[in-house]
Backbone bond lengths (Angstrom), bond angles and torsions (degrees), N, CA, C in turn:
res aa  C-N    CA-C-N  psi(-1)  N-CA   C-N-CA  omega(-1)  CA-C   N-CA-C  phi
1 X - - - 1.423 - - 1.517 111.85 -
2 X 1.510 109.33 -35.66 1.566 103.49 176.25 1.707 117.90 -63.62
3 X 1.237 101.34 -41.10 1.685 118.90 161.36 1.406 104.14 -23.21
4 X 1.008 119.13 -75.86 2.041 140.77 -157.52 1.595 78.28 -85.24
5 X 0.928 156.69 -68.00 1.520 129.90 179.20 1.486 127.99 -25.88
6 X 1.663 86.83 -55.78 1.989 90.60 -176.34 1.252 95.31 -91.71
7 X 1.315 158.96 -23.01 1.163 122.91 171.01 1.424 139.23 -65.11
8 X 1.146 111.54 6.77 1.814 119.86 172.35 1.210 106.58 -93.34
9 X 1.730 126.35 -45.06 1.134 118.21 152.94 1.402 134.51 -18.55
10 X 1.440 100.42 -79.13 1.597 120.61 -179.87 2.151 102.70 -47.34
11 X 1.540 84.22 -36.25 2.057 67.44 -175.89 0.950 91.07 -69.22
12 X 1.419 134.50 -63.38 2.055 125.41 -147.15 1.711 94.61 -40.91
13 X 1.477 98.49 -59.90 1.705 103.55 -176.87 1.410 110.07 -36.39
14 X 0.899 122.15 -63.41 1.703 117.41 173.81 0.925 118.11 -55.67
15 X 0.998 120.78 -65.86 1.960 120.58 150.82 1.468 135.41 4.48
16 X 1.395 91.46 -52.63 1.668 110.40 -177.28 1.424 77.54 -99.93
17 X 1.305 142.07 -136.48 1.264 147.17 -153.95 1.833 100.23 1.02
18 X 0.912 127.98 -90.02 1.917 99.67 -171.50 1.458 120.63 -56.67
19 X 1.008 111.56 1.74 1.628 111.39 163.72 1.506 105.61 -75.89
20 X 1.489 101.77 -61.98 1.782 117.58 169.83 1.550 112.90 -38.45
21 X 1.037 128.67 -44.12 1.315 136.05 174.31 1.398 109.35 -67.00
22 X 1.659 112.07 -66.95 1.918 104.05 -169.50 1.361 78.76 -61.00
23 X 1.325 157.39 -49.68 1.671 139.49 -156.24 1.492 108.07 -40.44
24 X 1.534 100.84 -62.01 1.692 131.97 -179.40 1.679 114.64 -48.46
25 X 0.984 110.57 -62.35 1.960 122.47 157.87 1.259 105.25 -30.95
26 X 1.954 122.70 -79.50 1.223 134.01 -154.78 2.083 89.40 -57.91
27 X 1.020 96.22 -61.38 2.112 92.57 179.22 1.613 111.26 -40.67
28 X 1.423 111.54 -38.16 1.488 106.78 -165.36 1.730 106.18 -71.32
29 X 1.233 101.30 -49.87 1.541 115.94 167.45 1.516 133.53 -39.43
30 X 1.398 92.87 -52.26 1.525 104.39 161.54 1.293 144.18 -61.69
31 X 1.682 94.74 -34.65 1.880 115.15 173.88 1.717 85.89 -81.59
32 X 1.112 144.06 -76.63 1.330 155.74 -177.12 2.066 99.75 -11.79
33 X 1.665 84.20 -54.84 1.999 86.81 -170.15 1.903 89.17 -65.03
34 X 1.462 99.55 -46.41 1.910 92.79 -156.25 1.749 109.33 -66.61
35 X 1.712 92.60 -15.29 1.885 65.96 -172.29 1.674 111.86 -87.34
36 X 1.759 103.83 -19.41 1.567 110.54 -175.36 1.468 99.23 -68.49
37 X 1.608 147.54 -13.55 0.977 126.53 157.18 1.528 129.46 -53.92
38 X 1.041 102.54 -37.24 1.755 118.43 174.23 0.883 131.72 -92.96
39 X 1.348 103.45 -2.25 2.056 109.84 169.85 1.204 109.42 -96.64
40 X 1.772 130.69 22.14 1.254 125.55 164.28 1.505 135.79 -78.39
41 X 1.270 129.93 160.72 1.431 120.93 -171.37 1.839 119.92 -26.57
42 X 1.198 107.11 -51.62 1.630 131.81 -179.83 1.819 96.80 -42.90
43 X 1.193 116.12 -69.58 1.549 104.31 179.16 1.603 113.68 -81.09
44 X 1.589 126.37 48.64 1.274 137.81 -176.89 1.563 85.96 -117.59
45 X 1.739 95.10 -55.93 1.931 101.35 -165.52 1.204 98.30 -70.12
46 X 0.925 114.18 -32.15 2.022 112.55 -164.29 1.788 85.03 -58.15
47 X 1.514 113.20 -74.53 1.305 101.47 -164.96 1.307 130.52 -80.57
48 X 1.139 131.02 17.33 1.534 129.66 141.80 1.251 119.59 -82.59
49 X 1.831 122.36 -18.35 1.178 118.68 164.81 1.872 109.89 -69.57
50 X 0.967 109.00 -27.44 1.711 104.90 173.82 1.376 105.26 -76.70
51 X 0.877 129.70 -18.28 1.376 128.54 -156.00 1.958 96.40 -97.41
52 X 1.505 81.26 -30.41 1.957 82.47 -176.55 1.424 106.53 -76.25
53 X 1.790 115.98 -43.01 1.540 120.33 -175.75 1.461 111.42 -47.18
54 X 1.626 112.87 -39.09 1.713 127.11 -152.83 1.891 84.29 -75.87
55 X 1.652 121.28 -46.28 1.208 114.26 -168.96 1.707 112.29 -70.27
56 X 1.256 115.70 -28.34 1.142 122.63 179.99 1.721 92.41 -55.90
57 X 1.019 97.24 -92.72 1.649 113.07 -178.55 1.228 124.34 1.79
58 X 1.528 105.89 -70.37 1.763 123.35 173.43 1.351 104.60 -78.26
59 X 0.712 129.46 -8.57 1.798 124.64 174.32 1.670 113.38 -89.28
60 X 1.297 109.16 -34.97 1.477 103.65 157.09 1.093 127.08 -83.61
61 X 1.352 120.90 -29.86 1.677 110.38 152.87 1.392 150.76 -48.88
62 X 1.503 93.07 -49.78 1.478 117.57 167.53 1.807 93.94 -63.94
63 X 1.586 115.04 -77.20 1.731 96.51 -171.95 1.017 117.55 -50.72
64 X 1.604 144.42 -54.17 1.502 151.23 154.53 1.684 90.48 -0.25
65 X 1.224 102.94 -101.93 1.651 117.71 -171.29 1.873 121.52 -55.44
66 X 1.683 133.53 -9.65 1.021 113.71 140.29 1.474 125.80 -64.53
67 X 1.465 117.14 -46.76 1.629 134.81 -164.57 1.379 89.66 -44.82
68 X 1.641 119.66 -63.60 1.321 116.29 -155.27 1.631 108.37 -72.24
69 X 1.289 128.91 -46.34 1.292 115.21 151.21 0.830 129.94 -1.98
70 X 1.783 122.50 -83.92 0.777 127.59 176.16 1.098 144.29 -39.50
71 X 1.413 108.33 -52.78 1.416 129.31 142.37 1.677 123.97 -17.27
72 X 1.615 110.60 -71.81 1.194 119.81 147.62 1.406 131.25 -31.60
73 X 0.877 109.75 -31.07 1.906 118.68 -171.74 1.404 97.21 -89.72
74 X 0.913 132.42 -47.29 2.105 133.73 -162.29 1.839 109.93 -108.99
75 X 1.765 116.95 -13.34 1.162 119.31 174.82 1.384 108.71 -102.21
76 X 1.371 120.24 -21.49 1.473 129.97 -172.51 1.676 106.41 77.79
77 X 1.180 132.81 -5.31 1.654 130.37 -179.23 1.976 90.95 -64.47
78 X 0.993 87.67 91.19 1.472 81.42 177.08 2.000 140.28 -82.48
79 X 1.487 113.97 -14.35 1.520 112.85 125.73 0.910 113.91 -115.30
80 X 1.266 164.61 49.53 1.597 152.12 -179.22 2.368 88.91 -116.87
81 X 0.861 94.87 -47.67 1.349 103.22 -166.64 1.628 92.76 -55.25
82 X 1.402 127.55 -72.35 1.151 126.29 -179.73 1.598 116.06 -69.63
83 X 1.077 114.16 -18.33 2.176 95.11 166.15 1.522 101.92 -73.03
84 X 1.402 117.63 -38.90 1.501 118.65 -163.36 1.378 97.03 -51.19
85 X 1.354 81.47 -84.21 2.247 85.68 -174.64 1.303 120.94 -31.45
86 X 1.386 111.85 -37.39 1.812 110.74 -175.34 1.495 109.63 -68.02
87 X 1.237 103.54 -44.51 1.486 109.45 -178.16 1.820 109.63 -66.84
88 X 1.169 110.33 -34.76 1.251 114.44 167.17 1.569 129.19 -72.54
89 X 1.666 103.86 -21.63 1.376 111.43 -179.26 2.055 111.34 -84.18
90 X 1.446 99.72 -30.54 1.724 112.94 165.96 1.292 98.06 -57.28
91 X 1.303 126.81 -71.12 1.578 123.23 -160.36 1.533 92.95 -39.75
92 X 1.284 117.07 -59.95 1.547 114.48 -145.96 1.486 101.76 -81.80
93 X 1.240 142.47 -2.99 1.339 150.13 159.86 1.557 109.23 -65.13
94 X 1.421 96.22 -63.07 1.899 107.61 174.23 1.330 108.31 -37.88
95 X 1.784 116.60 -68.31 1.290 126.80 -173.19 1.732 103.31 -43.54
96 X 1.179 118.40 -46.41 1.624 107.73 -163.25 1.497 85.78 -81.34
97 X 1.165 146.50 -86.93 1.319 138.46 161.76 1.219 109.32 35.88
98 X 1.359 110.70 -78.64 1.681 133.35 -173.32 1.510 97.39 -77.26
99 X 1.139 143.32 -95.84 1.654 122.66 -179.35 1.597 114.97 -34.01
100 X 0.992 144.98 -12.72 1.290 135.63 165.22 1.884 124.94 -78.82
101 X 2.024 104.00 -33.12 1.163 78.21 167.11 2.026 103.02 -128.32
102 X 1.460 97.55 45.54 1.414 89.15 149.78 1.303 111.16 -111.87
103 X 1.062 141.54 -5.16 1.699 140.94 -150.39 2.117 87.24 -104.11
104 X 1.536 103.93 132.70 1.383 101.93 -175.24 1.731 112.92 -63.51
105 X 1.276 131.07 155.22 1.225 118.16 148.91 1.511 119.08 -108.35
106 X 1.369 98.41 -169.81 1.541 111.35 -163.36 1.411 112.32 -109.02
């Protein structure tokens, strides 16, 4: 009689565990379909195009703000040299910024 006790147990238990499993499958499948939608070429360009804006960006800052330094250091204008350039090095970051994502790509 203890026999026929635990064996209804043991099924539900199995029961739930291959339910838990096809549950587990049907999820794997689904993330599997959603992520191969987005691992196509299109989110390759997208993110080297971010990757180009971020270099644009800090590259006119950083050059913007050594140049004028420098400037500062051997002319003696001691902030005018470095706001100028920085402010001049943003503009010219923006500008590529802006020709980079209005111009179509391929």
């Amino acid at each position: 009689m203890t026999g026929k006790g635990s064996d209804p147990e043991l099924g539900s238990e199995d029961s739930r565990l291959v339910s838990l499993e096809e549950r587990l499958d049907r999820a794997e499948a689904a993330e599997a379909k959603r992520t191969a939608v987005n691992a196509g070429p299109e989110s390759d360009a997208n993110y080297r195009l971010g990757n180009r804006v971020l270099a644009e960006l800090l590259g006119g800052l950083i050059g913007g703000g050594l140049i004028g330094w420098l400037i500062d250091r051997f002319a003696g204008t001691e902030p005018w040299g470095l706001l100028g350039m920085l402010f001049m090095g943003i503009v010219v970051a923006f500008r590529n910024i802006i020709r980079l994502t209005t111009t179509p790509r391929k």
